[in-house]
Structure formats: C-alpha cells, structure tokens
N, C-alpha and C positions, 0 to 999 in steps of 0.2 A: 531441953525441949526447944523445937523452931516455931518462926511466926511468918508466915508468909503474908508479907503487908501489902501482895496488890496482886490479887486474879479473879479472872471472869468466870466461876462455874456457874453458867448458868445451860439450860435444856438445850439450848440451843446447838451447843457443842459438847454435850456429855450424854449418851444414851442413859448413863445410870452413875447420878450423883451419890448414892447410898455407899458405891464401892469407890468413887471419888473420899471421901469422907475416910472412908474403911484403910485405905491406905495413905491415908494423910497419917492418923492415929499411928499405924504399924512401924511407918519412919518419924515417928518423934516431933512429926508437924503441930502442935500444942491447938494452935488455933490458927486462921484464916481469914483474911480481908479481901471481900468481895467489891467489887465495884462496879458500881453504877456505870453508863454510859448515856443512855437514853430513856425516855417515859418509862419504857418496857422492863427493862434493866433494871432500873431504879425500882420500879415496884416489883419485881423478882428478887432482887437482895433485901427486899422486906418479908418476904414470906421464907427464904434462904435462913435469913438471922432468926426466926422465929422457931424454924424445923431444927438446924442445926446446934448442939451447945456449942463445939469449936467455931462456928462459923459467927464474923463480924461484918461491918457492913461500912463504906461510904457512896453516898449517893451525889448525883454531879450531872454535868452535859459535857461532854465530851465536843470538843474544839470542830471537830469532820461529822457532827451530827446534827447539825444546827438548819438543815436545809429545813425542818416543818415545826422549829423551835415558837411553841409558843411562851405570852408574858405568864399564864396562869402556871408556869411551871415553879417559877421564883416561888410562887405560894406553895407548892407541892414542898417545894425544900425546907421552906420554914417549916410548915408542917409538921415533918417529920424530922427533922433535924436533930431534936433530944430525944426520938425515939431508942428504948430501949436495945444498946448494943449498934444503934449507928456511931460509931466513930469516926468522924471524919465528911467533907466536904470534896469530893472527888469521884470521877476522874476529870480534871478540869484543866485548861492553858491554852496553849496556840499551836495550832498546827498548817505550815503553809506548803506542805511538801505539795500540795496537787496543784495544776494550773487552773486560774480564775477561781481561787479561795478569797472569801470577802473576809478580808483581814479585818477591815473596821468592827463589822458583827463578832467576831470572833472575840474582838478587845474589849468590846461593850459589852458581852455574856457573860467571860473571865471577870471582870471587875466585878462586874453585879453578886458572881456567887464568890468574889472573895471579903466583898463588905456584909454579906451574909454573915459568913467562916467570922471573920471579924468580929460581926454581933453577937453573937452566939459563943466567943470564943472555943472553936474547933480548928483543929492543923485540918490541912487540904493537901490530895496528893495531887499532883503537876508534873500533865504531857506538855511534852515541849518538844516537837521537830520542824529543822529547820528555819525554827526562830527565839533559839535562845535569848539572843541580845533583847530581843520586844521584852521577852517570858522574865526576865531577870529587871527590866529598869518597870515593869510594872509591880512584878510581886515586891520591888523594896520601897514602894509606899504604901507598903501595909504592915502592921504589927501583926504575922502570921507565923509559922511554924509549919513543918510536914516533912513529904518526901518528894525531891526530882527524880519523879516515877522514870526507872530504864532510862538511866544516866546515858547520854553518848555524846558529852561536850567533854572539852578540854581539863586538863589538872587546875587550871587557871581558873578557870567558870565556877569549877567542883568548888573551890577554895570561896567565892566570893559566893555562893547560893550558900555556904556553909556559914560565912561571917552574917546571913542574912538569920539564920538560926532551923537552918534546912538541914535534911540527912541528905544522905544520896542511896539510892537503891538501884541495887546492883542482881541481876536476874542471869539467866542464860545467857547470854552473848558475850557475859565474862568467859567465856569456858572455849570460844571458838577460836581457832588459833591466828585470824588475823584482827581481832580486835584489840588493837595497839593501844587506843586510847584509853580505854576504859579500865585494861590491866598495869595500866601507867598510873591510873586515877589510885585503881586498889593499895596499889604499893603505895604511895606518896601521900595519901591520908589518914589519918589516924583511925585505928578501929570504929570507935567511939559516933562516928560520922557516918557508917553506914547501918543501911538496912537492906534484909533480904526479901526476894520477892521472885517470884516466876512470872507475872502476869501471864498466865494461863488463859487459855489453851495454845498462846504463843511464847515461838522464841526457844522450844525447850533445848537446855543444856546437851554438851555433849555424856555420852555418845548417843544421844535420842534428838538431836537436831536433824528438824526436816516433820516428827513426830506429833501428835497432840500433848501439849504440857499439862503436867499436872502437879501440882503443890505438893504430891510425893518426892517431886524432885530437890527439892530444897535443901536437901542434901552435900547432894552433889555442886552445888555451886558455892556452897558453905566449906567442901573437902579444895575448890577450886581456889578462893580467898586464902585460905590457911597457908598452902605452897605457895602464893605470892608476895604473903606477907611473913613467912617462917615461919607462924605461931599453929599453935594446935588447933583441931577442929572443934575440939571443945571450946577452946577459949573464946572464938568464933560463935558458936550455939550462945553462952554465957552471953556477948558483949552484944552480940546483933539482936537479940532476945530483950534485952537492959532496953535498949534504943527504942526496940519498939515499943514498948510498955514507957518512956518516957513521953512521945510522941503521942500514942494513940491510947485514949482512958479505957481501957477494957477493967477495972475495977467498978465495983457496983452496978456491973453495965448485965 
C-alpha cells in the first residue's frame, strides 16, 4: 500500500472529494497527508481528518501567504497541534521566487512554527523555492525531522538536508522528461531517503501533466522511481511506505 505525504484536497479544487478518496482506496493509496496552507486550509484539513479514515493532516502557513498573517495564528497551531491524526507542522519554509517578497517575515514565521514543531516534538514538511541555501542553514539549528516537500535542488543539497535527518519527496515532476536534476537525485540516493507525494491538485505526473492531480496518481510516480533506480515497484511501495510511517506517527492517531 502507498502513502502520499503531501496534497491539497481541499473544495476548493475538487468538485467531489468522496470520489477523490474512492480512487485513492482503488490504487492502493492506504492513506493521505493533506496540508494546510492558510487559516482556511488549515481549518479544512481539520474537518478533512475528521470525515476521512485514510485521510491525515499537517497544518502550517505557507511562506506566499503571509500577506494578512496574523500573531493569533501561532495559538491556532498549538491548539491544535496534538489533535487527533494531525501529523505534522507544514506546509511551511521560504519562498522568494516573486519580486518584492519580504524575506525577513518569511524567516521570522518559518522559525516561529519551527520552535513550535520542536516543542511539540512533530517533523514539518518544507517548501523551499528559490532559496534553498536560507531554507537549509536555518532548519540545521533545529533538532527537526520531515520532508523537503517537491525536491528540486541539486544531488549535493539532497545529501546535506538528508545528513540533517530529512526525507526528500519526490512527486510528479519526476516523470517529466527534462527534469535532470531530480531524476539524478532518484538514482544517487538511497531508497530509504525518499518519500512519495503528488502535492495535489499540482504538478501531476506523466502522461496527465498539464491535468488536475490527484493521489490516485501515486502510482505512477512510484512505477517512475523503480526504472531509475532498477528495483521493483513493489520494493518501492514496501520502502517509501516504511519512510513515511518512520517520519509521520499515524499509529494511535
């Protein structure tokens, strides 16, 4: 069975999550990590975790949402943080790809909900575009754990976010035929170091690129891994499935 550790079903972009679900189940998708982004979000993956049994939850602010970020949010997290079947602190990091992004807020939010994660002891998944180098010399003064959510740094990066005690997750974009880097990363790291993930309703794999994704696809990006690393699709399900269940407590949750 699969685990896809990081997509957005939320109403927003799915007319009908019942049959999102329904075909998770049919392709051996086991369970589902939704993630937060925003206030709205965040309280949709609460009522998400509550409706669904496959369905798991981490909640977070998202680095590009931060423009009506209030301080009463930090308490919403705590809040809810050991709620039932939230796993995890995310979607959370730096993102400087737009011009006049205020990188300072960005670093001061990232911290804040990673000395959270820290208290609480919870792994956090971690967006990072366009400013790896920040995203990496911050999260290694923390005792954290997680996933660099839609890997798309170098073999090199992969290697030192991994000596940090991180996975790398590996989505759609593996599958497209000019993404050099990341199919470089697949090969040259050990099973053991990845996880799988769609981040849904983007990004989906070939031959549905361009398409709305959906954690049925998990699949296909797991059949994707196998050929680049020679080993079976099974062994793949077996070892990325291990990873996540190491990282993320869905027991007694």
């Amino acid at each position: 069975m699969y685990i896809d550790t990081h997509c957005h079903i939320f109403n927003e972009y799915y007319d009908n999550i019942d049959n999102v679900i329904l075909k998770c189940i049919e392709n051996k998708v086991c369970r589902i990590i939704v993630s937060g982004f925003d206030i709205n979000s965040n309280k949709e993956v609460l009522k998400l975790i509550d409706k669904y049994d496959i369905v798991y939850g981490t909640i977070g602010f998202h680095p590009t949402e931060l423009d009506n970020f209030q301080d009463n949010y930090y308490s919403f997290l705590e809040e809810h943080i050991n709620d039932k079947k939230i796993v995890g602190i995310g979607e959370i990091g730096l993102d400087y790809h737009y011009e006049n992004t205020d990188k300072e807020k960005q670093k001061e939010v990232f911290k804040r909900q990673l000395e959270l994660a820290e208290r609480y002891n919870k792994p956090v998944v971690i967006h990072t575009r366009d400013s790896i180098n920040d995203t990496y010399n911050i999260l290694k003064d923390y005792n954290l754990n997680g996933s660099i959510h839609c890997f798309s740094g170098s073999l090199e990066m992969a290697k030192e976010f991994i000596k940090l005690g991180y996975k790398i997750g590996i989505g759609g974009v593996s599958t497209y035929k000019n993404a050099k880097n990341i199919k470089e990363v697949i090969k040259n790291i050990d099973l053991s170091y990845i996880l799988l993930e769609t981040d849904s309703p983007y990004l989906a794999p070939e031959p549905y690129r361009g398409k709305i994704n959906g954690p049925q696809n998990i699949p296909l990006i797991a059949e994707n891994i196998s050929e680049l690393k020679n080993v079976t699709i099974q062994e793949v399900m077996r070892v990325s499935t291990s990873n996540a269940e190491a990282i993320f407590d869905f027991l007694d949750k």
